[in-house]
N, CA, C and O atoms as a GROMACS GRO file, in nm:
protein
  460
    1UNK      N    1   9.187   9.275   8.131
    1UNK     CA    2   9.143   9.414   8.131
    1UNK      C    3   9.265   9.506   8.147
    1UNK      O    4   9.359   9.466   8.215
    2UNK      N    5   9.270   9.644   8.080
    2UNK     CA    6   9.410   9.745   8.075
    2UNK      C    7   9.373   9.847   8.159
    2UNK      O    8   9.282   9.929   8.146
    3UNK      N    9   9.454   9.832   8.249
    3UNK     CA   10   9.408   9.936   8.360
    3UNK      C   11   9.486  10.098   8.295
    3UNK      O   12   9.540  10.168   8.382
    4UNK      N   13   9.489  10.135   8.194
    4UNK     CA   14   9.515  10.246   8.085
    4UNK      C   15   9.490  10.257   7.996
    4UNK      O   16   9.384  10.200   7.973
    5UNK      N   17   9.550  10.327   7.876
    5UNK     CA   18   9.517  10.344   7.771
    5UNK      C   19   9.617  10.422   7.668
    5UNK      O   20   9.645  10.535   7.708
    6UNK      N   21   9.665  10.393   7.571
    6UNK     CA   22   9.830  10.432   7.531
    6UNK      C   23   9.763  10.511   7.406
    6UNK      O   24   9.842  10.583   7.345
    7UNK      N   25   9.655  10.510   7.367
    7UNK     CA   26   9.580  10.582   7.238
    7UNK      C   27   9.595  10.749   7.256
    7UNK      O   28   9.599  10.814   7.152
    8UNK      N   29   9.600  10.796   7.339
    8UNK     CA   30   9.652  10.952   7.334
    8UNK      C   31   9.762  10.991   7.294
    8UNK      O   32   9.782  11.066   7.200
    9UNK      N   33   9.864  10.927   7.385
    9UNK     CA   34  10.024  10.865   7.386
    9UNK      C   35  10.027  10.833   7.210
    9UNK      O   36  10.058  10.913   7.122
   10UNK      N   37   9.990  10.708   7.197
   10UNK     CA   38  10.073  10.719   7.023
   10UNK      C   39  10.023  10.792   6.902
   10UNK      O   40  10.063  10.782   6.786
   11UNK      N   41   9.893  10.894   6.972
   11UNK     CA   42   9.833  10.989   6.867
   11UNK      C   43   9.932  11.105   6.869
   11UNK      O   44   9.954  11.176   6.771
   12UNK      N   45   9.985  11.119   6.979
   12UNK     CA   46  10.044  11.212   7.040
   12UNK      C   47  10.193  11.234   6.980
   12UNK      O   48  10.247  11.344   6.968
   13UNK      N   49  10.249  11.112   6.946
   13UNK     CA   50  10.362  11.072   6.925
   13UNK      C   51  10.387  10.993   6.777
   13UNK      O   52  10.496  10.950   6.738
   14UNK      N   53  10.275  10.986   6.714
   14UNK     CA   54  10.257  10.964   6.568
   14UNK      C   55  10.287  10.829   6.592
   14UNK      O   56  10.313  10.761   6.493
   15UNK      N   57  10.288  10.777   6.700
   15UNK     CA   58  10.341  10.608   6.710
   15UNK      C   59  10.453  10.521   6.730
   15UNK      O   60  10.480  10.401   6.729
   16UNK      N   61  10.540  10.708   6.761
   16UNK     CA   62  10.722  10.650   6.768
   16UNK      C   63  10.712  10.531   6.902
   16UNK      O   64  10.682  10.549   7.020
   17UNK      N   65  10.750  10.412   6.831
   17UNK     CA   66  10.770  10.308   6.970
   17UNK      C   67  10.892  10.383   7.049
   17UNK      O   68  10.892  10.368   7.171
   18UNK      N   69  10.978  10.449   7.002
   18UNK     CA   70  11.068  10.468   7.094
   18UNK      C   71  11.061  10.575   7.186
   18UNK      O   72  11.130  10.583   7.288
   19UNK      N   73  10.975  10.658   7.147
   19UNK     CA   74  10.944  10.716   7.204
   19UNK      C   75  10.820  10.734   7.300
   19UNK      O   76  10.809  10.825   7.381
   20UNK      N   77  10.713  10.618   7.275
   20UNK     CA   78  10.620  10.560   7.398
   20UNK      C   79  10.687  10.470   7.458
   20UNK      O   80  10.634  10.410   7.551
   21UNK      N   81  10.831  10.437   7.415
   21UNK     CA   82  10.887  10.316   7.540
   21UNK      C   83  10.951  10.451   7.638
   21UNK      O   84  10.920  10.424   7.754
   22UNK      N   85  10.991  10.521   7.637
   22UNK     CA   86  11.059  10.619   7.677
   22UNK      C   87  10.927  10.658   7.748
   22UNK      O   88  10.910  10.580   7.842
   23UNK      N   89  10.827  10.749   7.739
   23UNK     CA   90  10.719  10.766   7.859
   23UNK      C   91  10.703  10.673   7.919
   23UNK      O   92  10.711  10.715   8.034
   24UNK      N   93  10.675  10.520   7.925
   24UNK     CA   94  10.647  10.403   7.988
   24UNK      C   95  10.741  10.417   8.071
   24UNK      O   96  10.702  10.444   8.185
   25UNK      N   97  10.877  10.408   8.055
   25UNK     CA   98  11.004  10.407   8.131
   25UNK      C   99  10.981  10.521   8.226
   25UNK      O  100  10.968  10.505   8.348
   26UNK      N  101  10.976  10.627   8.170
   26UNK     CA  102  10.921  10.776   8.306
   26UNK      C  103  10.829  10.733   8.350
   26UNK      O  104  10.843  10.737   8.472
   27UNK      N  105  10.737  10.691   8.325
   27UNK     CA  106  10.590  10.668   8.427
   27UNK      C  107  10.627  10.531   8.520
   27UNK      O  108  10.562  10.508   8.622
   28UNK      N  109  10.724  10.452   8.480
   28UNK     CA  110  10.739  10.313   8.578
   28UNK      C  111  10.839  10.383   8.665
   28UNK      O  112  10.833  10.350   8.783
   29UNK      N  113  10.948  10.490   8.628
   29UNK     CA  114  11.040  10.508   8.731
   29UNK      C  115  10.960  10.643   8.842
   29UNK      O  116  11.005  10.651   8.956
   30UNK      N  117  10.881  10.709   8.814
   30UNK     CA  118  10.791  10.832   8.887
   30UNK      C  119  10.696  10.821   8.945
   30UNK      O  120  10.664  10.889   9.043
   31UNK      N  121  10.614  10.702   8.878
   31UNK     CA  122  10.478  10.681   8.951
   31UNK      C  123  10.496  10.610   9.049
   31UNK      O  124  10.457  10.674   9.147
   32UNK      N  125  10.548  10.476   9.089
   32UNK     CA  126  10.560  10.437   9.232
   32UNK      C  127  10.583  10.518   9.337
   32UNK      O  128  10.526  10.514   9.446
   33UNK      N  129  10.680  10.602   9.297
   33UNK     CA  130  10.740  10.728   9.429
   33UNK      C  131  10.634  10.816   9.485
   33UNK      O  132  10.602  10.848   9.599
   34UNK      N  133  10.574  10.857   9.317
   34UNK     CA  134  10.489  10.956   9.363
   34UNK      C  135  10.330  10.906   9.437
   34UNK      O  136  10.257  10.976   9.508
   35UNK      N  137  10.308  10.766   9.396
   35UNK     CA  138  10.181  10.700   9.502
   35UNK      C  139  10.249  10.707   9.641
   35UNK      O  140  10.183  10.762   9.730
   36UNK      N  141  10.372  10.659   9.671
   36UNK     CA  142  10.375  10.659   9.785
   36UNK      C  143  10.365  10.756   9.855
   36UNK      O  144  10.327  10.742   9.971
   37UNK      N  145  10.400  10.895   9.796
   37UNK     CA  146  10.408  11.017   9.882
   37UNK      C  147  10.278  11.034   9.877
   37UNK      O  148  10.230  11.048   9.989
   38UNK      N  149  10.181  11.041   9.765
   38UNK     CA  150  10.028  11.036   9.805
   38UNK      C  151   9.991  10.952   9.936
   38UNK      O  152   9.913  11.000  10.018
   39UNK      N  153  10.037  10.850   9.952
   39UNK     CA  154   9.968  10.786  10.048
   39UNK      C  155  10.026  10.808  10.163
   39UNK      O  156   9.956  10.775  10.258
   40UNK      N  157  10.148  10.859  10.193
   40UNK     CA  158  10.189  10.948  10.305
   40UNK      C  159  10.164  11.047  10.355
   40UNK      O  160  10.175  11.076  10.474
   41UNK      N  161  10.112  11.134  10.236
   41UNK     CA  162  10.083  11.235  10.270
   41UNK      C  163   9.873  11.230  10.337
   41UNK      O  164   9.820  11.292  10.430
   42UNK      N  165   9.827  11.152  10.260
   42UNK     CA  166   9.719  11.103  10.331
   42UNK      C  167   9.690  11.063  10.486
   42UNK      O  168   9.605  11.104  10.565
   43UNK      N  169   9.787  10.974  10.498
   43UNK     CA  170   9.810  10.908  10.587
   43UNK      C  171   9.823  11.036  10.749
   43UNK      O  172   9.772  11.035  10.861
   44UNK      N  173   9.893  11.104  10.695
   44UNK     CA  174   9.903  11.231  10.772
   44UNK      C  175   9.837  11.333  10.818
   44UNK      O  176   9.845  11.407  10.916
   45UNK      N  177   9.740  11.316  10.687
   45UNK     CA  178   9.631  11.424  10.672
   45UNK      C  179   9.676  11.590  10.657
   45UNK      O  180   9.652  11.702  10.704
   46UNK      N  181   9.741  11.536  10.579
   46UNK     CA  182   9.830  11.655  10.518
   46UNK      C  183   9.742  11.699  10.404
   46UNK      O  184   9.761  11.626  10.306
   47UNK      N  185   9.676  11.767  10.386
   47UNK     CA  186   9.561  11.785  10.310
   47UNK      C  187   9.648  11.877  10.165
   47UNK      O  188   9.658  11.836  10.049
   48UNK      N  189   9.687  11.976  10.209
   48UNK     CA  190   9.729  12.093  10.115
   48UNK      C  191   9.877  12.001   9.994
   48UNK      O  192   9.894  12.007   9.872
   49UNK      N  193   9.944  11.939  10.089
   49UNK     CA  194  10.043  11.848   9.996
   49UNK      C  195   9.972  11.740   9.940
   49UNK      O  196  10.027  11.680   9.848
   50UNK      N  197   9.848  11.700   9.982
   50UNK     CA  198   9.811  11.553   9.973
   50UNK      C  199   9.726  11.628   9.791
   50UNK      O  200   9.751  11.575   9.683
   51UNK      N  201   9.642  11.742   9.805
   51UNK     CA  202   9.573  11.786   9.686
   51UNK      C  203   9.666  11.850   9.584
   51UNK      O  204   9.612  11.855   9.473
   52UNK      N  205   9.790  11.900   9.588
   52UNK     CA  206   9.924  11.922   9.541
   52UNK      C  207   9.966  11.807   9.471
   52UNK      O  208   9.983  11.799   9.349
   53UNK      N  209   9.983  11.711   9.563
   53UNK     CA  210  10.024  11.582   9.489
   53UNK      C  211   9.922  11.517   9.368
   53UNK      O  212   9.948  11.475   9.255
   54UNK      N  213   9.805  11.527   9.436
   54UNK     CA  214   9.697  11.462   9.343
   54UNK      C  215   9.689  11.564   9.228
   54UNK      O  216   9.671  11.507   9.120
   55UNK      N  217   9.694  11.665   9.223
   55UNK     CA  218   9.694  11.730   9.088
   55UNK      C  219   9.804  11.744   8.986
   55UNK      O  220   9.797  11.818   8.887
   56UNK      N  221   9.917  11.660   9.020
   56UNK     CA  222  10.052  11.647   8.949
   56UNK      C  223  10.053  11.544   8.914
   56UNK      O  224  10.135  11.515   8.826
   57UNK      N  225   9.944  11.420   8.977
   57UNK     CA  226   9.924  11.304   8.903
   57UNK      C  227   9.825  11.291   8.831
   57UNK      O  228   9.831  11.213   8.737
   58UNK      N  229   9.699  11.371   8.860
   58UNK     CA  230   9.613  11.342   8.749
   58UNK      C  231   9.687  11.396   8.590
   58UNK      O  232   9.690  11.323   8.491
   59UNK      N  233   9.713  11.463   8.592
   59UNK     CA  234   9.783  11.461   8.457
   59UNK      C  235   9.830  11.382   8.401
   59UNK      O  236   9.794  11.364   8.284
   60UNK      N  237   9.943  11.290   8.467
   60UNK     CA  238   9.996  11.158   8.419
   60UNK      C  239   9.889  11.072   8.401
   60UNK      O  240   9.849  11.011   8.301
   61UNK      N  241   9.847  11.077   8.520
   61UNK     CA  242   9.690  10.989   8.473
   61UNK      C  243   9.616  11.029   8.336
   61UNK      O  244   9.604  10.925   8.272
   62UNK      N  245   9.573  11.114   8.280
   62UNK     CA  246   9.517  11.182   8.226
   62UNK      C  247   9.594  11.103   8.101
   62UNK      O  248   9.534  11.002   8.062
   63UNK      N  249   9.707  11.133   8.040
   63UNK     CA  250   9.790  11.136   7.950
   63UNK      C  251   9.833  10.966   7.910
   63UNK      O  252   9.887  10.929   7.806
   64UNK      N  253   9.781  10.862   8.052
   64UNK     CA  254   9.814  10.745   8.002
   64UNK      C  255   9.646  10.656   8.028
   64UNK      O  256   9.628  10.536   8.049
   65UNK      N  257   9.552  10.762   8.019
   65UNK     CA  258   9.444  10.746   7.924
   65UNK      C  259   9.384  10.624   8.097
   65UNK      O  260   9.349  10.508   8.081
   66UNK      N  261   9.389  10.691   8.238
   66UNK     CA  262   9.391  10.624   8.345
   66UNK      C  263   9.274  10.670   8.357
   66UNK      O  264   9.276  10.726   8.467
   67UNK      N  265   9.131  10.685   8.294
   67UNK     CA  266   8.996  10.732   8.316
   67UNK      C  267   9.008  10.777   8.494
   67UNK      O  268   9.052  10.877   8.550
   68UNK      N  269   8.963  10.684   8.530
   68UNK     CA  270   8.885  10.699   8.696
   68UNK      C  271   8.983  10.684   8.779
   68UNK      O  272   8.957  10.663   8.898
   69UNK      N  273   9.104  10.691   8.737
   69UNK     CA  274   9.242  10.738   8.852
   69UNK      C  275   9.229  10.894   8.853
   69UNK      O  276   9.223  10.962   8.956
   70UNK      N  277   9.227  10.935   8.739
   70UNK     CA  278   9.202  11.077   8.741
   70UNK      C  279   9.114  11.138   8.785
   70UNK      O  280   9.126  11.233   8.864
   71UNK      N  281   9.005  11.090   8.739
   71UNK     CA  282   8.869  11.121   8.842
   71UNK      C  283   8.892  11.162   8.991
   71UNK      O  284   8.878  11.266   9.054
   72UNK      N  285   8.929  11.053   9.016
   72UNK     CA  286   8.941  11.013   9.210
   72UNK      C  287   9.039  11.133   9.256
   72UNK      O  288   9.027  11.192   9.364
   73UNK      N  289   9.139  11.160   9.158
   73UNK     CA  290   9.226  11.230   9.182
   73UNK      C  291   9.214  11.352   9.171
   73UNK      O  292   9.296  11.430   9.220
   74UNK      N  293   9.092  11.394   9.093
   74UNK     CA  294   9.071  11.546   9.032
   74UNK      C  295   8.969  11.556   9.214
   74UNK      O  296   8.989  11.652   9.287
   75UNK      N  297   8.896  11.471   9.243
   75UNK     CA  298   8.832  11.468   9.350
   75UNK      C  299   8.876  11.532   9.483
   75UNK      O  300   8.817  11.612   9.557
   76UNK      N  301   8.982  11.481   9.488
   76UNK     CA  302   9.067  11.479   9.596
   76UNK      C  303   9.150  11.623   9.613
   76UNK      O  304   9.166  11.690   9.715
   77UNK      N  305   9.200  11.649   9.475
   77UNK     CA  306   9.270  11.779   9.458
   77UNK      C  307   9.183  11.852   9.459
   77UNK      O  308   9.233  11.964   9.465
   78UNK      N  309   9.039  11.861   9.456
   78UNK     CA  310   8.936  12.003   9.444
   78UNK      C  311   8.880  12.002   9.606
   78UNK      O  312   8.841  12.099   9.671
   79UNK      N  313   8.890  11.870   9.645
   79UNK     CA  314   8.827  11.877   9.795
   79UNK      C  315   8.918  11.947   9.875
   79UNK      O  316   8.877  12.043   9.942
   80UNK      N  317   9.066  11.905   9.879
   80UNK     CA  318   9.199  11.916   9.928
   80UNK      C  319   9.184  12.084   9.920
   80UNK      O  320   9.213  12.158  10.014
   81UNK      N  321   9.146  12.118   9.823
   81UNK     CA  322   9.170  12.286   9.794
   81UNK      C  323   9.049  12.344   9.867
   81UNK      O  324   9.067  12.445   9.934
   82UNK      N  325   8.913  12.282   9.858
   82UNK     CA  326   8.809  12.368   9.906
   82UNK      C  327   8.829  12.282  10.054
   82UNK      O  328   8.726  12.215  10.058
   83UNK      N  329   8.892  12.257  10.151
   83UNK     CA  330   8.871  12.194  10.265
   83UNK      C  331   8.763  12.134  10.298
   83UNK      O  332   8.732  12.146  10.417
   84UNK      N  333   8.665  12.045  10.205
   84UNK     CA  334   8.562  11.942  10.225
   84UNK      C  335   8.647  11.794  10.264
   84UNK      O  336   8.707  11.726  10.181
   85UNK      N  337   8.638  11.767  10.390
   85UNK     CA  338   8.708  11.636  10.338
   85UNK      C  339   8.638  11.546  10.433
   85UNK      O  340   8.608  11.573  10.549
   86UNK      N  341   8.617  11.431  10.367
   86UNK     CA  342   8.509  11.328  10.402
   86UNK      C  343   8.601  11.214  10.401
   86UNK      O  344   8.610  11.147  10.297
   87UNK      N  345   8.677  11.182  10.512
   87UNK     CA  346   8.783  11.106  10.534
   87UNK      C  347   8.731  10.957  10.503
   87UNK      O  348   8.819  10.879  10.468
   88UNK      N  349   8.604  10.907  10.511
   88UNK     CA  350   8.551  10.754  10.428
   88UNK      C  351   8.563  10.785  10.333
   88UNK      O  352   8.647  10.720  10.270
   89UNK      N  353   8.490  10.906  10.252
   89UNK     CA  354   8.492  10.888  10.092
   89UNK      C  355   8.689  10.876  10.051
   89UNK      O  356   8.736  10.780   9.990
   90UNK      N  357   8.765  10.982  10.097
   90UNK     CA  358   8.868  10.965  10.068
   90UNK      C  359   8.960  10.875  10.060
   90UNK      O  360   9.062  10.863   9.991
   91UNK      N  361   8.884  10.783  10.181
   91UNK     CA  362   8.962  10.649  10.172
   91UNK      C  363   8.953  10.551  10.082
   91UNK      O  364   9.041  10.476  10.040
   92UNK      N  365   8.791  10.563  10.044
   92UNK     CA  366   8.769  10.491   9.908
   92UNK      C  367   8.843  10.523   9.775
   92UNK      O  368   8.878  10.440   9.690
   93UNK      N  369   8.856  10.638   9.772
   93UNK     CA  370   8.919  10.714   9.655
   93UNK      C  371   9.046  10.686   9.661
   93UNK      O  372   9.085  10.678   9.544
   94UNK      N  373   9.126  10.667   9.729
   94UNK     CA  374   9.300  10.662   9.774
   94UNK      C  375   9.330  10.498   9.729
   94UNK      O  376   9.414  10.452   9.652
   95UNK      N  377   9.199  10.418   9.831
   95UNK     CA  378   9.235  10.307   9.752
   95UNK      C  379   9.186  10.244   9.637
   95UNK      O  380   9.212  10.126   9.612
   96UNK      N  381   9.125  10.307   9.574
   96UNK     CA  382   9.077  10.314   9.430
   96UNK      C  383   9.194  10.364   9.337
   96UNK      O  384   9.217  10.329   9.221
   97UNK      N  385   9.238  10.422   9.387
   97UNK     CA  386   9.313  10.507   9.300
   97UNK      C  387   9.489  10.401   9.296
   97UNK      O  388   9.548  10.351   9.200
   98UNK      N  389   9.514  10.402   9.409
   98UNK     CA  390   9.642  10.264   9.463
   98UNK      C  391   9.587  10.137   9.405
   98UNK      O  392   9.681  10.067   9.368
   99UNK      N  393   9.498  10.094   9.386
   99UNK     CA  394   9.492   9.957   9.323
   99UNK      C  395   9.479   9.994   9.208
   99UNK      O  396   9.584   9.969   9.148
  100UNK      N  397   9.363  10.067   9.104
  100UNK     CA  398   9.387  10.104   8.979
  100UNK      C  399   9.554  10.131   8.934
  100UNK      O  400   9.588  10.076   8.829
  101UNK      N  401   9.666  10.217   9.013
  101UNK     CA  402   9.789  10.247   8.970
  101UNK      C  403   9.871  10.149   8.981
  101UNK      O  404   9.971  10.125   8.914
  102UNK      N  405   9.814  10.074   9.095
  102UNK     CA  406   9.930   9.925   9.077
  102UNK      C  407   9.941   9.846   9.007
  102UNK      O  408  10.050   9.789   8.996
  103UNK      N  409   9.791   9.796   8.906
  103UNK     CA  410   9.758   9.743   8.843
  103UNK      C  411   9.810   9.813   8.686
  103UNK      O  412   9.873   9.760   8.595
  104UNK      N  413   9.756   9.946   8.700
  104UNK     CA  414   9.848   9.978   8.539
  104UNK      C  415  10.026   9.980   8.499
  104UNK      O  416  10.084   9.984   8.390
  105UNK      N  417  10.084   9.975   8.662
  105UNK     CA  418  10.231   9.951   8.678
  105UNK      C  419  10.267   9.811   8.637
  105UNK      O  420  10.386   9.782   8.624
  106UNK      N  421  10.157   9.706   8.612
  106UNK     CA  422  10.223   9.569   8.601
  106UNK      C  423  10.215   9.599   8.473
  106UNK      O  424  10.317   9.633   8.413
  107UNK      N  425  10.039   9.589   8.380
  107UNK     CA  426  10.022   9.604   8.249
  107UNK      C  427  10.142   9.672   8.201
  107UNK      O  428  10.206   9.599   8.125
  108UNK      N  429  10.206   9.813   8.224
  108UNK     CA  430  10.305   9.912   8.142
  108UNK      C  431  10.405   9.868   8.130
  108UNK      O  432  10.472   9.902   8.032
  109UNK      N  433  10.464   9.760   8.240
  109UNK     CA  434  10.589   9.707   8.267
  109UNK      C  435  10.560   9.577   8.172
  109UNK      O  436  10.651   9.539   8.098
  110UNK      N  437  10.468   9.527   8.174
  110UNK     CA  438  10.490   9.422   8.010
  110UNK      C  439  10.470   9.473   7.905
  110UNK      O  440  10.555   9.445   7.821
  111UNK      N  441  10.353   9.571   7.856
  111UNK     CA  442  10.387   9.631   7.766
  111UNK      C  443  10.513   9.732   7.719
  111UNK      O  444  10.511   9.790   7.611
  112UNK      N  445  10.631   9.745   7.824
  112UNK     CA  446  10.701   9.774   7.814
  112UNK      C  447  10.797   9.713   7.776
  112UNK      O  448  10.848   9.754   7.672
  113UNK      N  449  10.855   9.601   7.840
  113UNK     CA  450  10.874   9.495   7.826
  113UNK      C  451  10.879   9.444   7.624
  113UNK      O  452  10.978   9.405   7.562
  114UNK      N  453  10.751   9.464   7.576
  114UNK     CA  454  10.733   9.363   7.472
  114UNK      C  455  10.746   9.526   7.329
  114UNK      O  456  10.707   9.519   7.213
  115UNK      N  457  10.812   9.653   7.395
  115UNK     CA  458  10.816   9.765   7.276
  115UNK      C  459  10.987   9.704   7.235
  115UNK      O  460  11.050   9.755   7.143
   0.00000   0.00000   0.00000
């Protein structure tokens, strides 16, 4: 199973491999950093950085076709903003969102790997 989806990406890009190896390469060197500061900033309950952060990744999400990372994440950034926060649901969502991204970090890194 592909925890993404590269069909936006090479519509996007008319299919240049070199240039979807080149986003793969930005998304393997940005996205680890930036989960972790999500999950720091969680961790803290830093709410206003934590919905900041999540809305700078759903995009990436968004763009590498990460359905329900984005979701969780659009979640989080609208709760984060309206101060609803339901610290179980969020936890589900955080680690929904950390295992879905870890999992598309292996897939990208072989499909990276094999451009």
């Amino acid at each position: 199973m592909k925890y993404y989806d590269l069909t936006g990406i090479e519509d996007a890009t008319s299919g240049n491999k070199a240039y979807i190896k080149n986003l793969i390469h930005l998304f393997l060197n940005t996205i680890p950093c930036e989960l972790e500061v999500l999950k720091t900033n969680f961790e803290k309950s830093d709410w206003e950085n934590l919905g900041l952060k999540a809305h700078k990744m759903k995009n990436t999400a968004i763009s590498f076709g990460m359905k329900t990372v984005a979701e969780d994440l659009l979640f989080i950034e609208t709760n984060c903003r309206n101060a609803t926060i339901d610290i179980k649901l969020f936890n589900e969502k955080m680690n929904n969102i950390i295992q879905l991204t870890e999992l598309a970090i292996i897939g990208l890194q072989l499909e990276y790997n094999q451009l």
